[in-house]
C-alpha positions as CSV (number, residue, x, y, z in Angstrom):
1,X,12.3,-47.3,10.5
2,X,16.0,-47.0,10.1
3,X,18.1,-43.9,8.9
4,X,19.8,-44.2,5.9
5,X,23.5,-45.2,6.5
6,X,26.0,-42.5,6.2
7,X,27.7,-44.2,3.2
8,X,24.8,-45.2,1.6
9,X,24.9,-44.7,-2.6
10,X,22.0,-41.5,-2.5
11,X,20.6,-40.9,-6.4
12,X,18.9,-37.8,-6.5
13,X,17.4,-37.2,-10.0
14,X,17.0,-33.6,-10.7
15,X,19.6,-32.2,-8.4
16,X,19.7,-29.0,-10.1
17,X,16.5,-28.2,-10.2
18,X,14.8,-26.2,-7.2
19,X,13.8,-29.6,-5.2
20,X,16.7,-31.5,-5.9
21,X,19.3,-29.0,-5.0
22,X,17.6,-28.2,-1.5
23,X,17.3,-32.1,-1.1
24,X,21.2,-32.4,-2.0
25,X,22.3,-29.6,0.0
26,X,20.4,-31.0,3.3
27,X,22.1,-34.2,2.5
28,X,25.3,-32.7,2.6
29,X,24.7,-31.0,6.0
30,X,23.3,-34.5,7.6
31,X,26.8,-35.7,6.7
32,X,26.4,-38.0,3.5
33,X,29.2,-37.9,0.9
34,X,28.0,-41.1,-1.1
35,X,25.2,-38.7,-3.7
36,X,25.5,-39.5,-7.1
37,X,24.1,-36.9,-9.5
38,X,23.6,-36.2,-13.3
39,X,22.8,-33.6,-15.1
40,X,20.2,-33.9,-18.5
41,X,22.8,-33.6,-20.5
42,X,25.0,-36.3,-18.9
43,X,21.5,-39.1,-18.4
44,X,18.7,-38.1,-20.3
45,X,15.6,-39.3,-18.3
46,X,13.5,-40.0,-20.8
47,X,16.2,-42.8,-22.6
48,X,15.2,-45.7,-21.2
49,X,18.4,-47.8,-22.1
50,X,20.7,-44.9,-20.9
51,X,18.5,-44.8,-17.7
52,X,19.0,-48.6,-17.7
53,X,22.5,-48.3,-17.8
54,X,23.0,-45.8,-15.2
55,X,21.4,-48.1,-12.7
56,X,23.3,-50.7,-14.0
57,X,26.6,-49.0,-13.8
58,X,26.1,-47.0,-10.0
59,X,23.7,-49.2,-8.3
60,X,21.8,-46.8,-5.8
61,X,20.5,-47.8,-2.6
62,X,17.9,-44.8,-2.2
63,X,16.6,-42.7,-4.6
64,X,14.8,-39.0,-4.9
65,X,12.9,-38.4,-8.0
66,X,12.6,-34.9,-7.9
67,X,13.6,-34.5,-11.6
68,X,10.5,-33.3,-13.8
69,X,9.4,-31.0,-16.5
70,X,7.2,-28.5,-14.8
71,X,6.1,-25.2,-15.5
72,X,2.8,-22.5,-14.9
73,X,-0.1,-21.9,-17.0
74,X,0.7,-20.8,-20.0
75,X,3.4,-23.3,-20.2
76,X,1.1,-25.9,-19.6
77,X,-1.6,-24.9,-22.0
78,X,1.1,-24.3,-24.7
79,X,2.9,-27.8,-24.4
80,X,0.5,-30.1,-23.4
81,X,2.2,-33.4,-25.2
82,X,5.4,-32.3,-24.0
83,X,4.4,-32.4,-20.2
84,X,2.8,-35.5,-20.6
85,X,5.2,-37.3,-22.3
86,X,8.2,-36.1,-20.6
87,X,7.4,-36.4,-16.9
88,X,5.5,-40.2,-17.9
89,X,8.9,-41.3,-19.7
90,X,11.0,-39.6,-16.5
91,X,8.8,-41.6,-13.5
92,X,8.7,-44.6,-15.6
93,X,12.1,-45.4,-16.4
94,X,13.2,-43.9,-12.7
95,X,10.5,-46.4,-10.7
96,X,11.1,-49.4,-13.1
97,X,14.8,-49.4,-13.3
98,X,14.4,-48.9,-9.1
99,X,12.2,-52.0,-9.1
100,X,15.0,-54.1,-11.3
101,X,18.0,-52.7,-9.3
102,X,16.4,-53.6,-5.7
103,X,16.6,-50.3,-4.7
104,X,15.8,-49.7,-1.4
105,X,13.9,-47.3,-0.9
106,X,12.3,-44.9,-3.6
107,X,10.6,-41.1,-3.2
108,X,8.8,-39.7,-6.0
109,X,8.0,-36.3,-5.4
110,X,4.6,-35.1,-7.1
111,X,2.6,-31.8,-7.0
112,X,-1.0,-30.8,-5.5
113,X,-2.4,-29.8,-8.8
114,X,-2.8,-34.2,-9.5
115,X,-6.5,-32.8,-6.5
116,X,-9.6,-32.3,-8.5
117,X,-10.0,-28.9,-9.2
118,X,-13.4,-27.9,-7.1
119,X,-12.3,-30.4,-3.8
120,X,-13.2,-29.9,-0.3
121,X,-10.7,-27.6,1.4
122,X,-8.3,-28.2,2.9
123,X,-7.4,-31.3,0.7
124,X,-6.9,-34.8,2.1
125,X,-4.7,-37.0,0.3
126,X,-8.3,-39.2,-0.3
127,X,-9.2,-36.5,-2.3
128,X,-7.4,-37.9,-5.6
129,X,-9.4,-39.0,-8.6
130,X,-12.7,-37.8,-6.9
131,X,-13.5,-35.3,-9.5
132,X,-12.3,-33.3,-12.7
133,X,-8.8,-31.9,-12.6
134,X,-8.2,-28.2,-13.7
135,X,-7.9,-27.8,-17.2
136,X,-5.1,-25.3,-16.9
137,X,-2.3,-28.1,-15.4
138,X,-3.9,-31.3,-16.0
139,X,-1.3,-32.6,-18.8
140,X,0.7,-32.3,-15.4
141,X,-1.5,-33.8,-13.3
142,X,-2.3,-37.0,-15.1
143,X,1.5,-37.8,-15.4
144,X,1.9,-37.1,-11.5
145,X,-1.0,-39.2,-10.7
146,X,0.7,-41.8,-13.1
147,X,3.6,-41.5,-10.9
148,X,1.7,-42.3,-7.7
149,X,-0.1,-45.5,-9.6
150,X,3.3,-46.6,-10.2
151,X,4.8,-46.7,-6.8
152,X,1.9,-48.3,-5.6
153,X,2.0,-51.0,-8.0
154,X,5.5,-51.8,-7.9
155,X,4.7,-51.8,-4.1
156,X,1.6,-54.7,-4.7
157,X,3.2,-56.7,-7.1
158,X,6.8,-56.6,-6.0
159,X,6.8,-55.4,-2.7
160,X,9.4,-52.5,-3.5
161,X,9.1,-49.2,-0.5
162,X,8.1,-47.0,-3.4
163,X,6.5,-43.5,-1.5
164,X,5.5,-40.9,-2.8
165,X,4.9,-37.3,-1.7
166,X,2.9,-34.0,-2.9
167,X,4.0,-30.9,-1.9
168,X,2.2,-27.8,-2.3
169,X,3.3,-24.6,-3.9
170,X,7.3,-24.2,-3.5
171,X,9.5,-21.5,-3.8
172,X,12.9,-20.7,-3.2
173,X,16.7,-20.8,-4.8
174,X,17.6,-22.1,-8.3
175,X,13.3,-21.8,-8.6
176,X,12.6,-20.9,-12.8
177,X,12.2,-17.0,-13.2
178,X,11.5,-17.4,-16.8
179,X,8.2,-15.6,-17.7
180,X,6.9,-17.9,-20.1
181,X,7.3,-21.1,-18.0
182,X,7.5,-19.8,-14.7
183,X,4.6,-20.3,-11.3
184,X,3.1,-17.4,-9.7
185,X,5.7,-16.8,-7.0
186,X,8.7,-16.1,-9.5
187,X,7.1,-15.0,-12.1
188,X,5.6,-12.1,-9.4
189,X,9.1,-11.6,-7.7
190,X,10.6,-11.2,-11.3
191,X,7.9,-8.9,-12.5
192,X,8.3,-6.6,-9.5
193,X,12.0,-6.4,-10.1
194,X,12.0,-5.2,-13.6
195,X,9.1,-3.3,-12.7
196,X,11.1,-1.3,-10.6
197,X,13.8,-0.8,-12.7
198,X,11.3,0.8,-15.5
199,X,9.3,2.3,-13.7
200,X,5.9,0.7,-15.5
201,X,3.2,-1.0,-13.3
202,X,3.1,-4.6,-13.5
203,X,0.2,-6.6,-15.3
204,X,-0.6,-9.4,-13.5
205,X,-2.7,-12.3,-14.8
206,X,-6.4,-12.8,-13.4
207,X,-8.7,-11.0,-10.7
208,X,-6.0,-12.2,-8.1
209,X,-8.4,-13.5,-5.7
210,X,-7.1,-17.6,-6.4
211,X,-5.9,-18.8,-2.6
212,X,-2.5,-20.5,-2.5
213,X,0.1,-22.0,-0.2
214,X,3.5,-22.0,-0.4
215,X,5.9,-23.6,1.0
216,X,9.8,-23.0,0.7
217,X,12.1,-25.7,-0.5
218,X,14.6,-26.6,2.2
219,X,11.5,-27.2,4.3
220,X,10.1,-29.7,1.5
221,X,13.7,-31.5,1.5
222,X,13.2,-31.7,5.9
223,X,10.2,-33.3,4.9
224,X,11.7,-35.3,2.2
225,X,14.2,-36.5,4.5
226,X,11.4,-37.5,7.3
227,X,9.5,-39.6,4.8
228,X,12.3,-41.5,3.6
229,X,13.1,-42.5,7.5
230,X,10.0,-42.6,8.9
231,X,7.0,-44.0,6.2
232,X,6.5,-46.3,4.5
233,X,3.2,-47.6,2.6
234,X,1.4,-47.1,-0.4
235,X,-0.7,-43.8,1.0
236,X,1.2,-40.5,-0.1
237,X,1.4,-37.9,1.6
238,X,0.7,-34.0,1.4
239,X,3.4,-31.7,2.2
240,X,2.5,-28.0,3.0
241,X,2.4,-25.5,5.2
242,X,-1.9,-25.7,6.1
243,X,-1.8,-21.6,5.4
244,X,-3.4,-19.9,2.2
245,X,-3.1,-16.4,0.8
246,X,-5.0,-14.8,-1.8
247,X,-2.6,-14.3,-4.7
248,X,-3.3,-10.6,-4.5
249,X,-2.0,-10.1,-0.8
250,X,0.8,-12.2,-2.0
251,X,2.0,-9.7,-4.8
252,X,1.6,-6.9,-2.5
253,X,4.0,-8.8,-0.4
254,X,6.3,-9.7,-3.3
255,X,6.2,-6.1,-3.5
256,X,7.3,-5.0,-0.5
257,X,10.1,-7.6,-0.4
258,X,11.4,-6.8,-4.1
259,X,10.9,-2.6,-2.9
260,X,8.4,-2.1,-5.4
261,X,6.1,1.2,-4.5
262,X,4.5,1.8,-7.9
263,X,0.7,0.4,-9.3
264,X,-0.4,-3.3,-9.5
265,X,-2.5,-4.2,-12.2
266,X,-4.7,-7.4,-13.4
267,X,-5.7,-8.5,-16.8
268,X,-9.0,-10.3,-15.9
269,X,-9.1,-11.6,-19.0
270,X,-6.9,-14.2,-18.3
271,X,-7.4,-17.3,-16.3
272,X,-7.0,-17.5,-12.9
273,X,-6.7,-21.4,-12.3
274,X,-8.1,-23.6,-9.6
275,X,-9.8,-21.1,-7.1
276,X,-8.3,-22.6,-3.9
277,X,-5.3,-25.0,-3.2
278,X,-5.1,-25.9,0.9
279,X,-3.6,-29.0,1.9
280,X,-4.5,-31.1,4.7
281,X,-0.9,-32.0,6.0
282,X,-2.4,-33.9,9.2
283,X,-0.6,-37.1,8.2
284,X,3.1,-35.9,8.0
285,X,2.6,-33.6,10.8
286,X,2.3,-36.9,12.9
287,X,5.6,-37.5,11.5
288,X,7.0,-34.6,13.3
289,X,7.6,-32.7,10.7
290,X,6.4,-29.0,10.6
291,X,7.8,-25.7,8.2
292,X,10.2,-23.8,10.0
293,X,10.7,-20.5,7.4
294,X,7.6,-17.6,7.1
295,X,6.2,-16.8,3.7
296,X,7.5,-13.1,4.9
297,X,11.0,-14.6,5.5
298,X,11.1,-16.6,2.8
299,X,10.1,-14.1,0.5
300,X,13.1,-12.3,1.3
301,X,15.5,-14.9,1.2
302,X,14.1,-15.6,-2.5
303,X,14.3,-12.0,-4.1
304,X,18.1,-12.3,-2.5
305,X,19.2,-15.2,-4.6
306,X,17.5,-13.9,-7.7
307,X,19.4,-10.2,-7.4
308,X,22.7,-12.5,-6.3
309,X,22.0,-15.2,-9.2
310,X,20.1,-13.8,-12.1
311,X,20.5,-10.2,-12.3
312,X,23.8,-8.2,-13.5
């Protein structure tokens, strides 16, 4: 499968967003100039006419949907029509206006919470629509799986090279520190921070026994970059590391990589989500793609950006 030419017109939708800026930074390093970008303010995704137009007027060759509205747990629960609707309008109006602009080729970038909530671990892409989702995300989850229906479709019918990957957990710059919207990783590495600054122990949501994986984000744009030269078919595929941690040894690593030295304490009371997330990542491995960054390192790298970005 060919690499996409050097001067090729590269849409990346969502390019400031955690995903989409690691996608259009690795871009840039691989050498191509030709990426056109909007922000929400400039195309609103969810305007189908203005998405329309845009097509019309820069006529992509490739494109990355890594625009979407995402969020944790409570910002789930709280906005359930809001998720729903938004990221539905986004992939729809994105994979349509694709279809009717021949677009070459087309990545939609999805999540591992569209897995049934009690799936055999780790979790093979044949896993979806097996069984009940989690409650917690599946607003979400419905829209992502949506997303993959789509591709697939447009695939069948047409015969566009609509993919479509889901990556596990990620983490890393320009990631949403916000308390009320944030996911765990953030939300712990900003809790930590102001938790050292005031001195008062943390309260951390759940019994923090919940396994995740995480993955940082320029090693989901490699992989983002591998699918779009080297698959192609309607079968997505999982993007992880193939590593878990409970998410209590991960806040005593936040911890140590923010310098907190105080208490950690968990309000059981509140819900702790799917009890275990592990993706089986055998297909894109055989893609010869593998994470190159630690959780450890990573970690690090993260709390630097925040201090450099967010704080003072």
């Amino acid at each position: 499968m060919p690499e996409m030419e050097q001067d090729a017109r590269i849409y990346v939708a969502g390019h400031r967003g955690m995903v989409g800026s690691a996608i259009v930074r690795l871009l840039e390093q691989r050498g191509y100039r030709n990426l056109i970008c909007r922000t929400s303010r400039e195309l609103d995704l969810r305007d189908g006419r203005a998405v329309a137009a845009f097509f019309s007027e820069t006529r992509p060759d490739y494109v990355f949907v890594a625009a979407a509205k995402v969020g944790g747990i409570l910002a789930n629960d709280s906005l359930p029509a809001d998720f729903l609707y938004d990221n539905l309008a986004i992939e729809t109006h994105l994979i349509h206006q694709a279809y009717r602009h021949k677009v070459r080729k087309l990545l939609l970038l999805g999540s591992s919470c569209i897995y049934p909530r009690d799936c055999p671990q780790p979790i093979r892409e044949d896993a979806l629509l097996t069984g009940p989702l989690e409650k917690t995300n599946e607003w979400y989850a419905v829209a992502k799986i949506a997303g993959i229906k789509l591709c697939q479709a447009y695939r069948r019918q047409y015969g566009c090279d609509f993919i479509a990957a889901m990556p596990t957990n990620l983490y890393g710059p320009h990631d949403n520190f916000d308390l009320q919207s944030a996911h765990v990783l953030p939300a712990l590495i900003r809790r930590f921070h102001e938790a050292k600054g005031s001195g008062q122990a943390p309260v951390l949501w759940g019994s923090g026994s919940p396994r995740r994986e995480f993955l940082h984000v320029d090693d989901c744009a490699e992989a983002c970059l591998t699918l779009m030269e080297r698959h192609s078919g309607e079968a997505f595929l999982n993007v992880g590391t193939g590593k878990d941690i409970p998410i209590a040894d991960l806040a005593t690593m936040v911890a140590e990589a923010v310098g907190y030295t105080g208490e950690i304490r968990w309000d059981r009371t509140k819900p702790d989500g799917t009890p275990r997330k592990l993706l089986d990542c055998t297909r894109i491995h055989a893609l010869g793609w593998a994470p190159k960054m630690s959780l450890r390192e990573g970690l690090a790298a993260t709390y630097r950006w925040y201090v450099e970005h967010r704080v003072g």
